[in-house]
N, C-alpha and C positions, 0 to 999 in steps of 0.2 A: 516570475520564472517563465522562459518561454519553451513551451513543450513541444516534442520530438526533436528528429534529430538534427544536428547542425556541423557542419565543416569546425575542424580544428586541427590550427596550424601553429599554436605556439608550445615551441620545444625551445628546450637547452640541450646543452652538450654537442660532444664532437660527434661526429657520423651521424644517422642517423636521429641522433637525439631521444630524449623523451619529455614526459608532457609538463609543461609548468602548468599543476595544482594550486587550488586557495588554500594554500600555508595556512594563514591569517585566520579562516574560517575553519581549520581544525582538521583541513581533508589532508588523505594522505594514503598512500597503495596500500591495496591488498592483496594484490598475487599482479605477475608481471608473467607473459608468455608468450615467446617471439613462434614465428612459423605459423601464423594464424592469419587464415583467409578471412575475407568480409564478405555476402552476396546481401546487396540489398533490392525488398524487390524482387522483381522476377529478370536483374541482371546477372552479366557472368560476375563469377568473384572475382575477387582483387585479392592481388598477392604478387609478394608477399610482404606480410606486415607482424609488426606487435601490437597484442593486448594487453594494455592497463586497466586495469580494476581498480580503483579507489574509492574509498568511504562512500563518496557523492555521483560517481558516471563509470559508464564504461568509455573510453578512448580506444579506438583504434587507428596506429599508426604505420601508414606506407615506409618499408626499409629502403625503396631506390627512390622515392618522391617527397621531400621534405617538404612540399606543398598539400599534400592530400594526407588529409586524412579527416576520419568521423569521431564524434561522441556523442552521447545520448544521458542525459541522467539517468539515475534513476523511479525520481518522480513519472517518469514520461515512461516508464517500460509500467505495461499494462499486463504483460504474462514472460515468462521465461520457463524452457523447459529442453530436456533430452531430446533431440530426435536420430534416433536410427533405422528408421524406418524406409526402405529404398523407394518405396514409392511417392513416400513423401517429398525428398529431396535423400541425391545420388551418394552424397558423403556424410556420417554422422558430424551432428553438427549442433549447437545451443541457437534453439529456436526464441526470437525472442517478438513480439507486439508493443508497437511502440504508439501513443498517445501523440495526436497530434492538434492543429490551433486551425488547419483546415475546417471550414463547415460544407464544403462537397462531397460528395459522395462517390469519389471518383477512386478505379482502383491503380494502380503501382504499374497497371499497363497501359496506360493514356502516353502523352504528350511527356511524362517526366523520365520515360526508358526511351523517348522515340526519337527525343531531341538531342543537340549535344550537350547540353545543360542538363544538368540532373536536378532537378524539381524536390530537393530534401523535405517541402511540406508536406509531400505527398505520400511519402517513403512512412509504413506503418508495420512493414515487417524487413528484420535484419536476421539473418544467419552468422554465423562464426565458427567456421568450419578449422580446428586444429589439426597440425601434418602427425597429430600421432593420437588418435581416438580415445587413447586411456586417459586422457586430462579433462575428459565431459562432464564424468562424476565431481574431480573435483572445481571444475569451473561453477556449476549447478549448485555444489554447496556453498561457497562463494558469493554467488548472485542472493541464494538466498537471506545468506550474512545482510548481506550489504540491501537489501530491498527491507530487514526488518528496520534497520538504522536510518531508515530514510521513509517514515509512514505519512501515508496521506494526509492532508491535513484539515483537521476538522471543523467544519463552518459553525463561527457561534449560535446559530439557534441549534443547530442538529446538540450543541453540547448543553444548551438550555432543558433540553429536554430528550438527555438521555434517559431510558427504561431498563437499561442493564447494568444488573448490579453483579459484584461475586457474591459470594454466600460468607463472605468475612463482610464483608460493608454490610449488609445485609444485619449481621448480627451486631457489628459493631452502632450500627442506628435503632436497632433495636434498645439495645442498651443504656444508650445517652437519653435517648428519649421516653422508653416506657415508666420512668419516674413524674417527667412533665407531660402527659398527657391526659392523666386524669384532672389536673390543674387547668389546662389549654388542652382539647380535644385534640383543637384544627394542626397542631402542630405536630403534624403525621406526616408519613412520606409523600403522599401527592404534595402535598404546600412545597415542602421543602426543592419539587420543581415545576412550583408555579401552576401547581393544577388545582384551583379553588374548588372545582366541582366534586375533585374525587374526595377532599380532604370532606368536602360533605354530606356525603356519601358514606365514609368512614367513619363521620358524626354519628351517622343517622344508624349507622350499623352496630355501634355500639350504644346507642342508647336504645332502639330496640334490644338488642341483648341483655339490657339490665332490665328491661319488663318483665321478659321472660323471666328470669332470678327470681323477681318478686312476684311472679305467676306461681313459681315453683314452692317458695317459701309458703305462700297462702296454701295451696294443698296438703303438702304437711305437718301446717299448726292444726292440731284440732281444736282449739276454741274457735275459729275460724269458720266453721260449718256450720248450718241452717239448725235451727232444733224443733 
């Protein structure tokens, strides 16, 4: 997948069009909302356009330029959120950070606003400015739909050695395994991800704990004491 954002220009339909989706791969809209400006960066906005929301990206498309237009997945949006705030920027508007494949550290006012080419690796934040401010709440819930359906994805050692459990797993390994454990110590929750040390540890913890038992029984037998 390549992250941030990138020019898209293939539509169907007559006028203006909209966006041809991966059918095939299951995507498919989620709210559609024409009169929506774009500012990426610290350029002027673009208008006027629609925005497509679907399962997989946001798409924003030019209504007089069937050549321009952006999208972004959402794998690559790093934050999304309200903004109304006029010092922030002039028009309420869905603030969004967008992940990108750049390794410079350069910001959205160099050479990719200066030139006439716009530098889309460069571009880390987009606004989405609607011509009618009451559609932010639902735009906002939306994104956050569409950002749970589309999660990070997990690199196998980090899954090798996850440490969070719920408290149903939790009891449900309890369960399975507190009958085989007296049989096989080691076959405790550290083993079961690959952590020999602690499973020994857990040994050791329990066999100290039955000394003690047998510390406690010797005090309470009295034949057991000195005469």
């Amino acid at each position: 997948m390549v992250l941030g954002l990138r020019e898209f220009t293939e539509r169907v339909g007559e006028g203006a069009g909209e966006p041809v989706l991966d059918a095939g791969n299951g995507e498919e809209f989620k709210h559609v909302l024409p009169g929506v400006a774009i500012v990426l960066g610290n350029i002027a906005p673009v208008s006027p356009g629609t925005l497509y929301i679907s399962t997989k990206q946001v798409v924003w498309l030019s209504d007089v330029d069937r050549a321009k237009g952006y999208a972004v997945d959402f794998l690559s949006l790093s934050l999304h959120a309200v903004s109304r705030d006029p010092e922030a920027y002039p028009s309420p508007c869905i603030y969004t950070q967008i992940e990108t494949e750049s390794d410079e550290d350069e910001s959205e006012g160099s050479d990719s606003e200066s030139s006439d080419t716009l530098d889309l690796s460069k571009i880390t934040e987009m606004r989405l400015v609607p011509s009618d401010p009451s559609q932010l709440d639902t735009l906002f819930d939306i994104f956050c739909e569409c950002a749970e359906l589309n999660p990070e994805p997990i690199d196998e050692g980090e899954e090798e050695h996850n440490w969070i459990f719920s408290a149903d797993q939790l009891v449900d390994e309890v369960a399975e395994e507190g009958d085989q454990f007296s049989q096989n110590p080691t076959n405790s929750i550290g083993h079961s991800n690959g952590d020999h040390d602690l499973a020994r540890t857990v040994l050791e913890l329990q066999i100290n704990d039955e000394r003690f038992e047998d510390a406690d029984e010797m005090e309470d037998d009295p034949g057991s004491g000195h005469n």
